[in-house]
VMD Tcl script that draws the C-alpha trace (Angstrom):
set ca {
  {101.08 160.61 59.50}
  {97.58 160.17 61.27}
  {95.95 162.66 62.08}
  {92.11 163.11 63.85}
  {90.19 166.40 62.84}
  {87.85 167.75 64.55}
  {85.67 170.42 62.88}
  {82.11 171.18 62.56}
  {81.87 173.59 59.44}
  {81.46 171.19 56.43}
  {83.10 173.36 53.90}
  {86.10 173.66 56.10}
  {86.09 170.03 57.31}
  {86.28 169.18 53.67}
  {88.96 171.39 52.57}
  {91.34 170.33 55.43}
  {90.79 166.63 54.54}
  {91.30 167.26 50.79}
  {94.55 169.88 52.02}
  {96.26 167.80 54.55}
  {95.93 164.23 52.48}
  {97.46 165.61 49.40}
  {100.18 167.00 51.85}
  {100.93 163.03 53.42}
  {98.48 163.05 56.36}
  {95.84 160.93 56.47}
  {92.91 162.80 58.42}
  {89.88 160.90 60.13}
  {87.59 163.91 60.64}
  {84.56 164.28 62.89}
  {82.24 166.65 63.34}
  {81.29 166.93 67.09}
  {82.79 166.49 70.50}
  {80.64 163.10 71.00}
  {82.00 161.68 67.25}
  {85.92 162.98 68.38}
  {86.01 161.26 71.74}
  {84.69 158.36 70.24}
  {87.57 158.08 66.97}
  {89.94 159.44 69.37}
  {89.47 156.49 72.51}
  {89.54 153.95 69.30}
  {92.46 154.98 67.51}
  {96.19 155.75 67.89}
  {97.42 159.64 65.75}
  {100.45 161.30 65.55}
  {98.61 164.23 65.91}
  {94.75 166.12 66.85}
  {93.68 169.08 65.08}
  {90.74 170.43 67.60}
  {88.37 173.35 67.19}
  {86.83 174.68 70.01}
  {83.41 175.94 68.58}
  {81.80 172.47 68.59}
  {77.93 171.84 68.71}
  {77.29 169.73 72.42}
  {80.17 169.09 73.74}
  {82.80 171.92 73.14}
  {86.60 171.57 71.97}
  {88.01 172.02 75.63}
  {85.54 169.32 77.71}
  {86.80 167.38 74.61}
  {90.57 168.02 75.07}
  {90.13 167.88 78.81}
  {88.07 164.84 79.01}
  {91.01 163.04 76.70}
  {93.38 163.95 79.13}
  {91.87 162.78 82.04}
  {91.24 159.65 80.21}
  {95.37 159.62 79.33}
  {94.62 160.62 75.78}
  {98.55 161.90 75.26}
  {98.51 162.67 71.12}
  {99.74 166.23 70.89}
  {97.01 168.98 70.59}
  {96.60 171.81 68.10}
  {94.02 173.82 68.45}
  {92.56 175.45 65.38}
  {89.43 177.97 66.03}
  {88.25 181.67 65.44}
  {88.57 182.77 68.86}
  {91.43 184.80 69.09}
  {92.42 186.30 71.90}
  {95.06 185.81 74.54}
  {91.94 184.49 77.37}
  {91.25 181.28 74.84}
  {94.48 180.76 74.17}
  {95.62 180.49 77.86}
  {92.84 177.82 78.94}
  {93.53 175.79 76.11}
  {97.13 175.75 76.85}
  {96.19 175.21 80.54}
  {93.54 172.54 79.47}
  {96.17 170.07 77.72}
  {96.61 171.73 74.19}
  {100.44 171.47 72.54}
  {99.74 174.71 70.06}
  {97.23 177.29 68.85}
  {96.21 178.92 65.35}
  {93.75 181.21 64.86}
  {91.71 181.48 61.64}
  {91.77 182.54 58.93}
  {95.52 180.69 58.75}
  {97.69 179.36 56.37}
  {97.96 175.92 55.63}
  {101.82 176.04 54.90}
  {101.79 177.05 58.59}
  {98.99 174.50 59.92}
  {101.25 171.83 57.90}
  {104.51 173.22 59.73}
  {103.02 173.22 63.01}
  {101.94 169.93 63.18}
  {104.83 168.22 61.47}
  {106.52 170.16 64.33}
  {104.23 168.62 66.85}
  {104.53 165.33 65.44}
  {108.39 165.54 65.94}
  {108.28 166.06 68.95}
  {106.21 163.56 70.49}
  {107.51 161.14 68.31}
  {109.26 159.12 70.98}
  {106.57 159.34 73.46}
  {104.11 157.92 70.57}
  {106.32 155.09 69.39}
  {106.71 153.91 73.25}
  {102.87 153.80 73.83}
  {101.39 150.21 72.52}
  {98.92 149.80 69.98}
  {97.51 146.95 71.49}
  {95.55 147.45 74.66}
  {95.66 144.35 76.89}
  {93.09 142.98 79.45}
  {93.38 139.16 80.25}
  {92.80 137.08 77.13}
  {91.36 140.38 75.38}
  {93.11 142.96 72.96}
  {92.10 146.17 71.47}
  {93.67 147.55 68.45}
  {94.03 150.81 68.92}
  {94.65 151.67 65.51}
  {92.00 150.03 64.02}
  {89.37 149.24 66.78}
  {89.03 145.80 66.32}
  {88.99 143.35 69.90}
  {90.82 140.12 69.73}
  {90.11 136.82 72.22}
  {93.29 134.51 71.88}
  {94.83 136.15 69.02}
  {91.02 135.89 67.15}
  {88.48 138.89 66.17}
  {85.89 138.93 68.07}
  {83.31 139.22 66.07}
  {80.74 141.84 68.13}
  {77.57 144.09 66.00}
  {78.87 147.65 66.20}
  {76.65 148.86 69.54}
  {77.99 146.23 72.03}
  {82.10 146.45 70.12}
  {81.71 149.92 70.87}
  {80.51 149.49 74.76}
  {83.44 146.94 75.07}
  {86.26 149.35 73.33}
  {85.42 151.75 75.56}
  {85.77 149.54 78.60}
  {89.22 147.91 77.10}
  {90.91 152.02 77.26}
  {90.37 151.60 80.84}
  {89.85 148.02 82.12}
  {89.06 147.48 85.53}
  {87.88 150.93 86.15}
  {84.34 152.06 86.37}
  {82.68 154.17 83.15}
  {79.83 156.12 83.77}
  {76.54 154.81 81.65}
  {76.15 158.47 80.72}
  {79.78 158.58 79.28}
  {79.00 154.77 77.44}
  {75.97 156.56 76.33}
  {77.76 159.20 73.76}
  {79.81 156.43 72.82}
  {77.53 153.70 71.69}
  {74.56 155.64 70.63}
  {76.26 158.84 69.04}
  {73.89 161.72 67.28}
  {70.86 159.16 68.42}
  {69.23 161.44 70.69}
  {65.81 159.21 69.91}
  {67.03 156.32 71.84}
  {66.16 155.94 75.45}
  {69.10 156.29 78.16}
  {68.18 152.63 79.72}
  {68.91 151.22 76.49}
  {72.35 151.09 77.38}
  {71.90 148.51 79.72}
  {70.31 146.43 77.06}
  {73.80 146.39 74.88}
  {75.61 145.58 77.84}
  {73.46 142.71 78.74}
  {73.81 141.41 75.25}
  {77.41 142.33 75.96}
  {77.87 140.31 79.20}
  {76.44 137.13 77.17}
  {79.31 137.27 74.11}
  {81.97 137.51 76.97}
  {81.06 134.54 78.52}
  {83.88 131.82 78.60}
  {86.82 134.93 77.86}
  {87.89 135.47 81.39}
  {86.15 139.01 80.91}
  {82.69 140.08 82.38}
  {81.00 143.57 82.54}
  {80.13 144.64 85.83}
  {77.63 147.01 86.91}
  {78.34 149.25 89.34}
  {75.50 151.08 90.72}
  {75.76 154.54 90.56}
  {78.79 154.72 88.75}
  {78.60 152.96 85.55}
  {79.53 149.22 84.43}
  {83.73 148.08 84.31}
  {85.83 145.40 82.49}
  {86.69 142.41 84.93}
  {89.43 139.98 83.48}
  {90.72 137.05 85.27}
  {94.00 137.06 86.87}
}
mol new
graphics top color blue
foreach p $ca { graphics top sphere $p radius 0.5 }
foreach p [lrange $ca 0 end-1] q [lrange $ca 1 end] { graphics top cylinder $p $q radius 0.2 }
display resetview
């Protein structure tokens, strides 16, 4: 069962991973709200384990950004805050369940095989390949295929194009791309951006895809029809 984590204490972070893989899950953890929408756009889980005390970006713009972007895994939300308030906007906000800590894990483990169950036949319908034109993304393991081949990309401009293959032909805002392709780099200059999708644009050339920029709004996926 695949599950994302998404906690920012390291000692905790650690202990769930170690907990939940000896118990059959296999956790990809992250430690932010940049890192989680990232692994969670590139990926396909059974279930998310989501606390809402994140550093930037908190654990509700997280879940709600996911849903907007059709993100459907089911939702547990695992966090300190514990009272009835918290609990009601992140039910409201898209979450499937809540635990507070301190918890137990026999419980955590219950809960989200419980989860899992229940989506399972939504989950098995979605596809885990993400078509546009002669272009694929692998949701499961991030990897873009042109005619049935990798495309071979360096890591900045695959990321900038797996984000455009979740949603092709819609616009992406450069500051969304941003958090994506450049995450915890808070050196690097906004425009630079534009650079990877210029270097971007060229690799596409003679797939039936092209980047568009759309002033104001962000850059797109164009296929051919």
């Amino acid at each position: 069962m695949k599950l994302l984590l998404v906690e920012d204490e390291p000692a905790m972070r650690q202990t769930l991973v170690r907990a939940l893989g000896n118990r059959g899950f296999q956790p990809r953890a992250c430690a932010n709200g940049d890192e989680a929408l990232a692994a969670w756009h590139a990926g396909l889980y059974d279930v998310v384990v989501l606390d809402l005390s994140l550093p930037g970006r908190d654990g509700l713009e997280v879940l709600r950004e996911a849903r907007a972007a059709g993100l459907r895994e089911p939702v547990l939300i695992l966090t300190a805050r514990g009272t009835v308030g918290d609990r009601v906007i992140g039910l409201n906000t898209g979450a499937d369940d809540y635990l507070a800590k301190p918890f137990d894990l026999d419980e955590l483990e219950a809960r989200l095989r419980a989860l899992a169950r229940r989506h399972a036949p939504a989950h098995e319908a979605a596809p885990r390949m993400q078509h546009a034109g002669t272009l694929a993304l692998d949701r499961d393991n991030g990897a873009v295929y042109h005619g049935g081949e990798v495309l071979e990309l360096p890591p900045r401009e695959l990321a900038l194009l797996q984000a455009l293959l979740a949603s092709p032909g819609k616009a992406v805002s450069k500051e969304r791309l941003f958090t994506l392709v450049f995450p915890h780099q808070a050196e690097v200059q906004y425009e630079a951006i534009e650079v990877v999708a210029y270097r971007l644009r060229k690799k596409l050339a003679g797939t039936g895809a092209s980047v568009v920029t759309l002033r104001g709004l962000g850059y797109l996926l164009k296929v051919d029809a």
